[in-house]
C-alpha positions in Angstrom: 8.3 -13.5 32.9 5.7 -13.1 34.9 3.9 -10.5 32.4 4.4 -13.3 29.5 2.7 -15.8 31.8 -0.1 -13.5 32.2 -0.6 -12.5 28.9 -0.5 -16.1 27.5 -3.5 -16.7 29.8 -5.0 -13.7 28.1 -4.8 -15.2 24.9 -4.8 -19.0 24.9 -8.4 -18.9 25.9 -11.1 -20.5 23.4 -13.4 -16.9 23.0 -9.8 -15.2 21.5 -9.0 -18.4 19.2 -12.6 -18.3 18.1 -12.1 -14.7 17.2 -9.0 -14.5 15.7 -10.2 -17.4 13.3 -13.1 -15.9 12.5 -11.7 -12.0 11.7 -8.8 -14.0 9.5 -11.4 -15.7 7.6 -13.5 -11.8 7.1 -10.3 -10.3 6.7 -9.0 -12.8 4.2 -12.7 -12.8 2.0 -13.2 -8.7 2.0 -9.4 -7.8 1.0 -9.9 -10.1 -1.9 -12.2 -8.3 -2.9 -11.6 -5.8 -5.3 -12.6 -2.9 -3.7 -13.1 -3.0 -0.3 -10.1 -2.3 1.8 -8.7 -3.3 5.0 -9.7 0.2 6.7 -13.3 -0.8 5.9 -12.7 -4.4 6.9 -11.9 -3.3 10.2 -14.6 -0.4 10.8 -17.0 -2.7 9.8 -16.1 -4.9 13.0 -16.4 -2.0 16.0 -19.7 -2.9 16.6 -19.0 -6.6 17.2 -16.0 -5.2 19.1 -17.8 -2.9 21.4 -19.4 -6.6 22.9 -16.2 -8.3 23.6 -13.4 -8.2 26.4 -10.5 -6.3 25.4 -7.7 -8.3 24.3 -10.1 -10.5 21.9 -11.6 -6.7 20.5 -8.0 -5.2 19.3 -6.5 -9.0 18.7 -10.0 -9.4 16.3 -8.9 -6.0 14.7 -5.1 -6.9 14.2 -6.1 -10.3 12.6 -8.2 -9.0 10.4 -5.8 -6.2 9.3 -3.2 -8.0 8.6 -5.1 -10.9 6.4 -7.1 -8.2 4.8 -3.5 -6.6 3.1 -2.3 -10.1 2.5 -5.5 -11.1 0.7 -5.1 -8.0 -2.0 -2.2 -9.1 -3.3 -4.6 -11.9 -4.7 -6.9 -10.2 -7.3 -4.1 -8.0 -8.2 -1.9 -11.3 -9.0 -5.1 -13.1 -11.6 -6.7 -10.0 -12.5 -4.5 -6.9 -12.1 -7.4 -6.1 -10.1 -5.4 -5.1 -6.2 -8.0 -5.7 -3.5 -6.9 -3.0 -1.4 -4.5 0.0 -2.2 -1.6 -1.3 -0.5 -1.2 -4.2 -3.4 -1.6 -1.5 -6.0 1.9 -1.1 -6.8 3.3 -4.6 -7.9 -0.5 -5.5 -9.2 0.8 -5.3 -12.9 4.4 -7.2 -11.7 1.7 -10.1 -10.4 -0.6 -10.1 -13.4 2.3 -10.4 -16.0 4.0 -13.4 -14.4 0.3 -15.3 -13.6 0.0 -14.7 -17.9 3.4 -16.4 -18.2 2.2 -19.0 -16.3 3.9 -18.6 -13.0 1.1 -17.2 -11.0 1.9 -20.3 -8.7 5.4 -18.3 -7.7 4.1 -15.2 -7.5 1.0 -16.5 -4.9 3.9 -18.0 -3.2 6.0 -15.1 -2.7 2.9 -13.0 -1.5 2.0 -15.8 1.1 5.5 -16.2 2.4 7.0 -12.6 2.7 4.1 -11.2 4.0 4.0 -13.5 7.0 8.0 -12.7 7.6 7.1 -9.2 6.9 4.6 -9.1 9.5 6.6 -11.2 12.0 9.6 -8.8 11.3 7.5 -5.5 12.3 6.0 -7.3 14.9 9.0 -8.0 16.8 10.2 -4.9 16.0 7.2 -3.7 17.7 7.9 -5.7 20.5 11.4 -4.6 21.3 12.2 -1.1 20.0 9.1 0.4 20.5 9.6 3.5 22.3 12.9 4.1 20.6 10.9 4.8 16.9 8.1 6.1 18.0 10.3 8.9 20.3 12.0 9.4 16.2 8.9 9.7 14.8 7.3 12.1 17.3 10.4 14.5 16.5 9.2 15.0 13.0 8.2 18.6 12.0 7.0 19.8 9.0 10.2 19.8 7.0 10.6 16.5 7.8 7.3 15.2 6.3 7.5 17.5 3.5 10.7 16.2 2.4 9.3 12.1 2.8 5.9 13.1 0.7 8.7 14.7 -1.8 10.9 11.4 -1.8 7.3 9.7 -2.3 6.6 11.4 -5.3 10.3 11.4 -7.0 9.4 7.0 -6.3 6.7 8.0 -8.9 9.3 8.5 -12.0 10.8 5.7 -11.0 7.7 3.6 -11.3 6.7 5.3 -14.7 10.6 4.8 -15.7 9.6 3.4 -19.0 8.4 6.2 -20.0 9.1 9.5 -17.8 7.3 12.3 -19.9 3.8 9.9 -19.4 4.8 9.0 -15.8 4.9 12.8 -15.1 1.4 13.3 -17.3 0.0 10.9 -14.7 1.6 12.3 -11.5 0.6 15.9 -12.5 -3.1 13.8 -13.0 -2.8 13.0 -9.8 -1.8 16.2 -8.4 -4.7 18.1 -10.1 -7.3 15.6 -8.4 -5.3 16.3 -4.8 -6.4 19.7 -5.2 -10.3 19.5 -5.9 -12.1 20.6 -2.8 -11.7 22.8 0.4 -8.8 20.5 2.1 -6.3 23.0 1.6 -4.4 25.3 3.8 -6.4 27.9 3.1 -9.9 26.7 3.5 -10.7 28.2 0.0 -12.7 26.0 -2.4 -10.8 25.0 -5.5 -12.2 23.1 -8.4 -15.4 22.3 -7.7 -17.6 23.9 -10.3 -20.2 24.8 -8.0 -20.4 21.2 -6.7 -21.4 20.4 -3.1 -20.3 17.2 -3.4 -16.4 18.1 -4.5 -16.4 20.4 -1.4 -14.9 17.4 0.2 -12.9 16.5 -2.4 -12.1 13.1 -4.5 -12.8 10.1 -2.3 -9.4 8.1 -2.6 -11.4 5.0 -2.3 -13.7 5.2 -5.0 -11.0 6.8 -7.6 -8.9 3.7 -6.9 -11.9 1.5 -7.7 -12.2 3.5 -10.9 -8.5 3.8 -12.0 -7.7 -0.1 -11.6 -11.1 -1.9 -11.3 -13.7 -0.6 -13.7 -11.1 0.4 -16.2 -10.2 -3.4 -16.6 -13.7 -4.4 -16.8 -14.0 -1.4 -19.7 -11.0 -2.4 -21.6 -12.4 -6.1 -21.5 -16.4 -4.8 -22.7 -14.4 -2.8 -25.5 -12.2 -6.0 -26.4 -15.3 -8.2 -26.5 -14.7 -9.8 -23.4 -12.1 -12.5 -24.6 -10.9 -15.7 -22.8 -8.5 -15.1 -20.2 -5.1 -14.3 -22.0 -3.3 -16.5 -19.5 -2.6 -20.3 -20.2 -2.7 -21.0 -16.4 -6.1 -22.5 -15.7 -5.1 -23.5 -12.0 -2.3 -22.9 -9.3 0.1 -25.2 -8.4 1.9 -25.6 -5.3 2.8 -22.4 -4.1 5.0 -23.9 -1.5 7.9 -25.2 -3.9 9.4 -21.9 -5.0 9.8 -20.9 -1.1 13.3 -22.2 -0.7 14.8 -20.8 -4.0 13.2 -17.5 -3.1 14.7 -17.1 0.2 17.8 -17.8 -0.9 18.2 -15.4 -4.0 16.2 -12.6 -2.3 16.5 -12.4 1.6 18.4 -8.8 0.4 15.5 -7.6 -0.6 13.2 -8.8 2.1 15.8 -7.6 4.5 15.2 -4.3 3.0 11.6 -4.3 2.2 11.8 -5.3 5.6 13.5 -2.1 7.0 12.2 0.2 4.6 8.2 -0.9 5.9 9.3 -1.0 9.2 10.1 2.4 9.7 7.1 4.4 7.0 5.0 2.5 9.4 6.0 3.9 12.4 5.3 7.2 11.1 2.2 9.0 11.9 -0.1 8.8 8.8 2.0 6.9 6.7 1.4 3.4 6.5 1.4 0.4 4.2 0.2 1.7 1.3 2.7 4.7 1.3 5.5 1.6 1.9 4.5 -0.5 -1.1 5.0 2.3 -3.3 8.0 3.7 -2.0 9.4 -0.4 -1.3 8.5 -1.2 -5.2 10.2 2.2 -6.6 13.6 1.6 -4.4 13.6 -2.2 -5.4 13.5 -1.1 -9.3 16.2 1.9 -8.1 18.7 -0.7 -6.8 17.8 -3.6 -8.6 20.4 -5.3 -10.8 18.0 -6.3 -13.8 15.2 -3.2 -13.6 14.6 -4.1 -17.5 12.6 -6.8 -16.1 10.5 -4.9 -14.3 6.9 -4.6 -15.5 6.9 -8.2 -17.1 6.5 -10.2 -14.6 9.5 -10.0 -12.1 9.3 -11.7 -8.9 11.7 -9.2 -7.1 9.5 -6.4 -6.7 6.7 -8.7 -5.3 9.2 -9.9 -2.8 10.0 -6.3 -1.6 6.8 -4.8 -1.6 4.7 -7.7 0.4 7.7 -7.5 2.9 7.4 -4.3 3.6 3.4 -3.8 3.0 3.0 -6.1 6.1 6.1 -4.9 7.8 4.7 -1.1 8.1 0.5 -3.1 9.2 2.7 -3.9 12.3 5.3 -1.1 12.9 2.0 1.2 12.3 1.0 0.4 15.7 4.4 1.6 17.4 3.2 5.0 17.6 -0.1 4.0 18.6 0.4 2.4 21.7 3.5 3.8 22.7 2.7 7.7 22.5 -1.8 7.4 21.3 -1.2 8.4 18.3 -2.3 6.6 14.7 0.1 5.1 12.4 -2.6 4.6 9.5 -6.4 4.9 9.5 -6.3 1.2 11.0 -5.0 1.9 13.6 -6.8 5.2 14.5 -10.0 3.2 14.8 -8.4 0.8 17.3 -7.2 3.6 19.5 -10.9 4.4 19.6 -12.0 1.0 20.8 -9.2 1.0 23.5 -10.5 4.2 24.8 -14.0 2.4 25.3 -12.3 -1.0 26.7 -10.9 2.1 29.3 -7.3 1.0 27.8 -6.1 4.6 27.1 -3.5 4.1 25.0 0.1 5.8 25.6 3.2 5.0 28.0 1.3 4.2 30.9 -0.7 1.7 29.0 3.2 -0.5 29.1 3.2 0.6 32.9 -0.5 -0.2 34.4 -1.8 -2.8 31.7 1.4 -4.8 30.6 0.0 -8.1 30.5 -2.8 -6.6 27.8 -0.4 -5.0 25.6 2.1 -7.9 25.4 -1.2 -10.3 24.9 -2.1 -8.4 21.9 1.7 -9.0 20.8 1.3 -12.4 21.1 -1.7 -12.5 18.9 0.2 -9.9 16.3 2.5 -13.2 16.0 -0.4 -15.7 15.9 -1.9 -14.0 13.4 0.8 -13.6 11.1 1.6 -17.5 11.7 -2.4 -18.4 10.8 -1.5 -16.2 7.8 0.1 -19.2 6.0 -2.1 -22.2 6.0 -5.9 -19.9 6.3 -4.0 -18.0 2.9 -3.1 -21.3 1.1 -6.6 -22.1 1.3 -7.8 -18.8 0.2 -5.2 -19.0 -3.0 -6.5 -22.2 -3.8 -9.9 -21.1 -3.9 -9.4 -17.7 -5.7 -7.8 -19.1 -8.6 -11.1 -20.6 -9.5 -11.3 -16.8 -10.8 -9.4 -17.1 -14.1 -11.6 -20.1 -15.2 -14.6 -17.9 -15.4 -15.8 -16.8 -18.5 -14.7 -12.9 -18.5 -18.6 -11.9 -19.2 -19.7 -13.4 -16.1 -16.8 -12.3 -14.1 -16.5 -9.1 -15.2 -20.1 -7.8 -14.2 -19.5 -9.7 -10.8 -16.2 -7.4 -10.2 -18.2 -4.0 -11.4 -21.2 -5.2 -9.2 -18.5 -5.6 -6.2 -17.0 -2.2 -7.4 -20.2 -0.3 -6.7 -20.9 -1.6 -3.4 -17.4 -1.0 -2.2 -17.4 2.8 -3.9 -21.0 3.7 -2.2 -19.5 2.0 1.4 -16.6 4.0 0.9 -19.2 7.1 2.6 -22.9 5.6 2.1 -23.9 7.6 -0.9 -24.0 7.7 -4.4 -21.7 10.3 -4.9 -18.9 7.8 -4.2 -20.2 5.6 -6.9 -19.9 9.0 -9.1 -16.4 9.2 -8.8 -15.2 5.6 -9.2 -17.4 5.6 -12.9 -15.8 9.1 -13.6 -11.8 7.9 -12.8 -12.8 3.9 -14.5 -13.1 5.6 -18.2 -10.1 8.0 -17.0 -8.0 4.9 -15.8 -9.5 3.1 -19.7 -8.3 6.5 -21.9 -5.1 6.2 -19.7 -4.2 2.7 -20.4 -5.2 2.8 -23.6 -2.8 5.5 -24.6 0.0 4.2 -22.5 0.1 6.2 -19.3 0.6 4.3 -16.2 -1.8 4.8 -13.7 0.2 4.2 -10.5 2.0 7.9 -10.4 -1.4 9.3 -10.8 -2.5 7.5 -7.7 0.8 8.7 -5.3 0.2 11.7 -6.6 -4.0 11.6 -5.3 -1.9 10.2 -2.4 1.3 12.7 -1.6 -0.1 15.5 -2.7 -2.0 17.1 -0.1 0.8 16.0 2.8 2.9 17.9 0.5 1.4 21.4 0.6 -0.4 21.2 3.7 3.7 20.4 4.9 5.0 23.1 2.5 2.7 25.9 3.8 3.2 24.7 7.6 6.6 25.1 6.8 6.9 28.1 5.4 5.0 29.3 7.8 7.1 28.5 11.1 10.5 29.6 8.8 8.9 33.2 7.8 8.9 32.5 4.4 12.8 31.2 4.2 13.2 27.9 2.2 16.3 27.4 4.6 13.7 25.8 7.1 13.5 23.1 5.3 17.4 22.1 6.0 17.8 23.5 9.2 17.1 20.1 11.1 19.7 17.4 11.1 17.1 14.9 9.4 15.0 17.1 7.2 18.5 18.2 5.9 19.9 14.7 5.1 16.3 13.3 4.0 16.1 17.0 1.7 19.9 16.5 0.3 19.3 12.5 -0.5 15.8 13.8 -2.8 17.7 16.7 -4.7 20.4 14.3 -5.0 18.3 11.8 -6.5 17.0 14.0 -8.4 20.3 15.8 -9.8 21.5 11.4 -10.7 18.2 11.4 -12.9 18.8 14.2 -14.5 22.1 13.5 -15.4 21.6 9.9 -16.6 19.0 11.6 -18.5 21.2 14.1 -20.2 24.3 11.1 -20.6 21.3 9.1 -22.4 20.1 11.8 -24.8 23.5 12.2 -25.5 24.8 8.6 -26.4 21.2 8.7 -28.9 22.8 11.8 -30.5 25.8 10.4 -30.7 24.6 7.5 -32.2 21.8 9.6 -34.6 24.9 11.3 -36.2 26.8 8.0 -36.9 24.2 6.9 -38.7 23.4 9.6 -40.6 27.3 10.0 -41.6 27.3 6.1 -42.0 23.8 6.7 -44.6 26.4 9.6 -46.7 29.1 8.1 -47.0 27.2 5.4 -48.5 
């Protein structure tokens, strides 16, 4: 009790209130827009950080993280433009319902789940810290190699419509994972004699290109027509809340859980958690016909775990120093200057710091709600504009968030070079959201493969020889072995019914 009474002191001061405000507000404007992410949202405010006392630095950070996430859902819900990555995967699920006119419920469900969600992995945080980040530690390769695998069977299921393009896509994406020198073996691959692709594909800029500019492309080539939706403003997103909770706490439960626990492992995060949270949420659902025009469902899931894994990212941060997501990793950098090194002793020397910074992981997740209504009132002002004076805005916004992505005009490059890939995709039906897991997974996958084979002499049987890579490798082949046989059951029943209708066409 004493440590709480401390840390509220900590916290309830003016300066911290005066920060957290003003990082929600930054937060909340940057992950709107399309482009610039929540990673860069919080790099960009070290150097105010470096200035400040240390439980307003990190509790500046954490605001700002969290709102940033929240705020993508935004774009991605009036323009099927996501602000950040991790509202990439339901962007489309958001877009379809605001042209049915129900962008109002959709707003609403992305305000309200990701507040739970970030109030569920907070208190998570709070309580079972040391426990999951101890489970996450114990990882080895096998384990990791079998979670990128699981990530990248998620991406047939979110190209289910149409598996032969969704695997065109993934293999896409796979190819671009492979461009550059980041490989296990250090060897250059794909580069053409570029200095540049020596690095390899920028993620940041390729996204940019793949959902951004190829929307402003499809809409020069279409003569930039009126706004297809005949929803001209947003209504109150509060009045679908109770209805929502009701039918879905199942899914938030689980979106929940699922976000919860791909935060807490290293490197993973809450982009990794969308995907995954949207794929398993079309898996289990029991209507996934309505999935890809405009079903509320997969919003639901994906927001609750998306802001579920910003929080539980930070388990194995504090706990054990070691970065949940690229957030995070800069914040373990600023406690090292505040002379907060972060690990166990952190919970034994500093306690009243750490559990300050809780309470401002609740805070912020609380000022979420009212600082995002007024953001969602303002941002539908968007689908009023004229498309050919919106349109050059978003490209205009595109550029500067590709050459931030690593101050040059190589990044720039890139995102022009994946937008008329993302428009040739689009317009022959190939869903674009396997290609970017695959840009994602892919290099966790071999690097993990290689380390893997590595430490087992060459023996697949590595791979199963743990207690959890066994059960996580068994659950993937046994999803796979399910698809292929309600593949094979469905290519039979089309057989079946081929030949009755050729007999029926005879007989006649």
């Amino acid at each position: 009790m004493d440590v709480l009474t401390q840390a509220s002191a900590l916290v309830f001061q003016w300066q911290v209130f005066v920060a957290i405000i003003a990082a929600a507000g930054f937060g909340l404007l940057v992950g709107a827009i399309p482009g610039l992410t929540a990673t860069m949202a919080t790099a960009l405010l070290v150097p105010f950080a470096f200035f400040m006392d240390p439980v307003p630095a990190v509790g500046m950070m954490v605001t700002c993280a969290a709102m940033a996430i929240f705020a993508g859902d935004i774009p991605g819900i009036l323009l099927r433009i996501p602000g950040t990555p991790a509202s990439a995967a339901y962007a489309s699920e958001g877009y379809a319902m605001t042209q049915q006119g129900r962008a109002e419920e959709a707003l609403g469900a992305s305000l309200l789940f990701s507040a739970i969600g970030g109030l569920f992995g907070t208190f998570v945080l709070i309580f079972a810290a040391p426990t999951l980040a101890e489970i996450a530690l114990n990882f080895s390769s096998a384990e990791y190699f079998w979670m990128a695998l699981l990530g990248l069977t998620c991406a047939v299921f979110i190209g289910a419509s149409s598996p032969l393009k969704g695997m065109i896509s993934l293999f896409i994406g796979l190819f671009v994972a492979t461009i550059g020198l980041n490989n296990p073996a250090g060897v250059p691959r794909f580069t053409f004699g570029s200095s540049d692709l020596l690095a390899g594909v920028d993620f940041i800029p390729a996204m940019i290109g793949l959902f951004a500019v190829s929307v402003v492309l499809s809409t020069v080539a279409a003569g930039a027509p009126p706004w297809e939706s005949p929803q001209k403003k947003t209504g109150n997103v509060f009045h679908a809340w109770g209805g929502l909770l009701r039918r879905y706490w199942p899914q938030q439960l689980r979106g929940n859980l699922l976000g919860t626990v791909v935060g807490a492992l290293p490197g993973a995060g809450a982009d990794i958690a969308a995907w995954i949270a949207y794929a398993v949420s079309r898996r289990f659902s029991r209507t996934p016909e309505k999935y890809g025009t405009g079903h509320v469902e997969g919003i639901v899931e994906c927001t609750s775990s998306n802001n579920a894994a910003v929080s539980s990212a930070w388990i194995p941060a504090f706990v054990f120093g070691i970065p949940g997501d690229t957030i995070t990793a800069i914040v373990i950098g600023v406690l090292y200057v505040k002379g907060l090194n972060p690990g166990p002793t952190l919970f034994i020397f500093n306690p009243e710091t750490i559990y300050a910074v809780f309470l401002i992981f609740i805070l912020a997740n609380l000022v979420m709600v009212p600082l995002g209504w007024l953001l969602i009132k303002s941002a539908t002002r968007m689908i009023q504009a004229p498309r050919r004076i919106l349109m050059p805005l978003i490209l205009a916004f595109c550029i500067v968030g590709a050459y931030a992505s690593n101050n040059s005009v190589y990044g720039i490059v890139i995102m022009l070079v994946f937008g008329v890939l993302g428009f040739i995709m689009e317009e022959n039906d190939i869903p674009i959201a396997p290609c970017i897991l695959g840009i994602v997974l892919g290099p966790i996958v071999e690097a993990r493969f290689i380390s893997g084979m590595i430490r087992g002499d060459g023996s697949l049987l590595y791979f199963f020889e743990r207690p959890i890579a066994a059960g996580l490798g068994l659950f993937v082949i046994a999803i796979w072995l399910l698809s292929l046989v309600g593949w094979l059951r469905r290519r039979k029943r089309r057989l079946a019914a081929a030949g009755t209708q050729d007999g029926s066409e005879a007989s006649a």
